[in-house]
LUMGUDREN-480053 format. One record per residue (C-alpha): residue in one letter; x, y, z. Coordinates in steps of 0.001 Angstrom, whole numbers, plus 500000, padded with zeros to 6 digits. Example, Ala and Ser with C-alpha at 12.3 -4.5 7.8 and 13.67 -1.06 7.14 Angstrom:
BEGIN
<r type="A" X="512300" Y="495500" Z="507800"/>
<r type="S" X="513670" Y="498940" Z="507140"/>
This chain:
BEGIN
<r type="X" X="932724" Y="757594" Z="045006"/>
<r type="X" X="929596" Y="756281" Z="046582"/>
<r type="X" X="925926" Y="756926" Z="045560"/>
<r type="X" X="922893" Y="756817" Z="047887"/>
<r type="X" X="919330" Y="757440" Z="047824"/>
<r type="X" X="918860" Y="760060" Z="050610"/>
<r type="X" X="915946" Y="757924" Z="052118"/>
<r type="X" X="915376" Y="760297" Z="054950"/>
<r type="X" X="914383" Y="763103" Z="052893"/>
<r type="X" X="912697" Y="760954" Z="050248"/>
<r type="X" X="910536" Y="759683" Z="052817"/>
<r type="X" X="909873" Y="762937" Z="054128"/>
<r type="X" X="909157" Y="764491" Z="050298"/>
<r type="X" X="906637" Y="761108" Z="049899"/>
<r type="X" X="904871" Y="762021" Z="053654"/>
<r type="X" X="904413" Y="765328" Z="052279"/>
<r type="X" X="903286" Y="764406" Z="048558"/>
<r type="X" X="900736" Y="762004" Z="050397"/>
<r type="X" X="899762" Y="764076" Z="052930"/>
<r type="X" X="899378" Y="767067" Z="049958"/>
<r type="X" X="897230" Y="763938" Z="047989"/>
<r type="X" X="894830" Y="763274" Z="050777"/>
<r type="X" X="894272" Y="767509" Z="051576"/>
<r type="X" X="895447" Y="766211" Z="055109"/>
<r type="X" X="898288" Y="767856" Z="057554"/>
<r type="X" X="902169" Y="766512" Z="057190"/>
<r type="X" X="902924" Y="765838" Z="060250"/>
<r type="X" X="906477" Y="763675" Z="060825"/>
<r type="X" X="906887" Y="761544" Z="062678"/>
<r type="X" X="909757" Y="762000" Z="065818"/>
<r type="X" X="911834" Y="758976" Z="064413"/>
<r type="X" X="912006" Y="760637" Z="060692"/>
<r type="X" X="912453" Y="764336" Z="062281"/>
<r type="X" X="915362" Y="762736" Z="064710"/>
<r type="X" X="917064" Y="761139" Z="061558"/>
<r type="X" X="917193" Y="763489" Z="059148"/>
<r type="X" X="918406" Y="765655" Z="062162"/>
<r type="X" X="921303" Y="763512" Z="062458"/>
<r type="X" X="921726" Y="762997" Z="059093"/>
<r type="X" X="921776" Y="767060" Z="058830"/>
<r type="X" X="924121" Y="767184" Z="061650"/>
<r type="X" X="927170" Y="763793" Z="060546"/>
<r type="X" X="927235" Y="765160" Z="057199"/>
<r type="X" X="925510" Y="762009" Z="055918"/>
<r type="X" X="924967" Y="763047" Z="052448"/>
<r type="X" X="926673" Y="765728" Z="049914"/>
<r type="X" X="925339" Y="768795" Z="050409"/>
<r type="X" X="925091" Y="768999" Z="046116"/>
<r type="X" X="922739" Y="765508" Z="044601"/>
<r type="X" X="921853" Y="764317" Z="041939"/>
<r type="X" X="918417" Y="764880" Z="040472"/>
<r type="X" X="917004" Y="763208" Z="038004"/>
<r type="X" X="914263" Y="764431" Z="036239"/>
<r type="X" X="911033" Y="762865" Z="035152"/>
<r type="X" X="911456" Y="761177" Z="032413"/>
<r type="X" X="908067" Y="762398" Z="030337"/>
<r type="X" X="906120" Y="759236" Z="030906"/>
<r type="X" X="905458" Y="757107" Z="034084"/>
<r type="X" X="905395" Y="752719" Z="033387"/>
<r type="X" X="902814" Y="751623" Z="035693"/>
<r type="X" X="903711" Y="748673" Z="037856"/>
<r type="X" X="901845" Y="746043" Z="040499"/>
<r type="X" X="904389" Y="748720" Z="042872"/>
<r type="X" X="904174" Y="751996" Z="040591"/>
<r type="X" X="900535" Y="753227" Z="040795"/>
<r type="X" X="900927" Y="757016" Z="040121"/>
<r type="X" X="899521" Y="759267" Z="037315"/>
<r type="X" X="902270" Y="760999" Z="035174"/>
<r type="X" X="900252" Y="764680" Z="036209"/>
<r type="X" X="900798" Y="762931" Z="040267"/>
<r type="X" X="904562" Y="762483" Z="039637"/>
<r type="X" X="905061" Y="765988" Z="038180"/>
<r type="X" X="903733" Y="767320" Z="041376"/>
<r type="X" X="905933" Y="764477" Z="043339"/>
<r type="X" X="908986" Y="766151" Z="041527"/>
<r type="X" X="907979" Y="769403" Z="042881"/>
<r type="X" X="907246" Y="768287" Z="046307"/>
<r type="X" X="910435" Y="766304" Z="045830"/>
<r type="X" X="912886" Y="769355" Z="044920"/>
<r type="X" X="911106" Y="771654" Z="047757"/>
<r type="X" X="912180" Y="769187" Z="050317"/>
<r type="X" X="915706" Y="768896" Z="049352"/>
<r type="X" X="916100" Y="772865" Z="048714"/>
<r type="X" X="914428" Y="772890" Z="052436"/>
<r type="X" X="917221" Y="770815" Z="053539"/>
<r type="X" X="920005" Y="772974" Z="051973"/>
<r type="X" X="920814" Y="770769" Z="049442"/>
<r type="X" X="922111" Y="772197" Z="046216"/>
<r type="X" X="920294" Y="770232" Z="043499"/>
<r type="X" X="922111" Y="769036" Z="040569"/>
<r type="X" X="919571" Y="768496" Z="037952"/>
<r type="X" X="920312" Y="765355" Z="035218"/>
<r type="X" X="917917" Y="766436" Z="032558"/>
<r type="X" X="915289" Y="764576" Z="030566"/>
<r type="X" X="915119" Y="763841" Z="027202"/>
<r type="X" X="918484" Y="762957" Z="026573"/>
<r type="X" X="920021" Y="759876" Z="025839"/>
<r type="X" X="921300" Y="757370" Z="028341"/>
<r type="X" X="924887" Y="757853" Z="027505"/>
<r type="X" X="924296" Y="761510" Z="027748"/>
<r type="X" X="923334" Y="761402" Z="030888"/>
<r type="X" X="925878" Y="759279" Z="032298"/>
<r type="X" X="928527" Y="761720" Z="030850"/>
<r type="X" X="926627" Y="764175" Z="032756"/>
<r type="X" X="926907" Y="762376" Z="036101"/>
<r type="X" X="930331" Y="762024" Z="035474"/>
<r type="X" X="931258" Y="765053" Z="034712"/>
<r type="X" X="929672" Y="766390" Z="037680"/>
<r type="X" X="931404" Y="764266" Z="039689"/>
<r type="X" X="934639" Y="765814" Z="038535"/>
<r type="X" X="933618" Y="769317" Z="039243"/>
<r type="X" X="933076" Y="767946" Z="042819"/>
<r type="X" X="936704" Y="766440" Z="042938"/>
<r type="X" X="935858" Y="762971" Z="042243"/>
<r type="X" X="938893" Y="760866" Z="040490"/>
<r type="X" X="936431" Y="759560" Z="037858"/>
<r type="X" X="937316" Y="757063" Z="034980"/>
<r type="X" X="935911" Y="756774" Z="032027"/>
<r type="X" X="935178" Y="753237" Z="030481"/>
């Protein structure tokens, strides 16, 4: 079992969640369009992911410069791209604790047919 951040559709949820910022027109660009085509087409990623929710608060950061109300609307932005996309969103929930939510991932996992051992 492998995890990745699905970077193509990130990056297309962020151009929108800018563009949606700004009151301007999301536009992609042919490079991002052509590769989450492909990605689409290969079977990249799992058509069910992971999604974890906010976690209540946002830590700002010299790279992390949102608002917590800006990364509630992110999340929504975020979620409307994937559910574009056909992806079946598998939501880890917030406000439980970390071990909780690794059981969680694991036990999703299983119900996809993952051989998953617990430590």
């Amino acid at each position: 079992m492998q995890f990745y951040d699905c970077y193509p559709f990130c990056t297309y949820a962020l151009g929108q969640y800018l563009s949606y910022s700004q009151s301007a027109k999301f536009t992609p660009s042919p490079k991002l369009l052509n590769e989450t085509d492909r990605c689409l087409k290969d079977g990249v990623y799992h058509k069910k992911v992971l999604f974890f929710e906010n976690l209540g608060f946002v830590e700002h950061t010299d790279a992390r410069k949102i608002f917590y109300e800006e990364a509630l609307i992110f999340e929504q932005i975020h979620l409307g791209v994937y559910k574009q996309f056909g992806f079946e969103m598998m939501t880890v929930p917030k406000g439980v604790m970390v071990a909780q939510r690794c059981d969680l991932v694991l036990d999703r996992m299983q119900t996809l047919g993952s051989n998953v051992t617990r430590g």
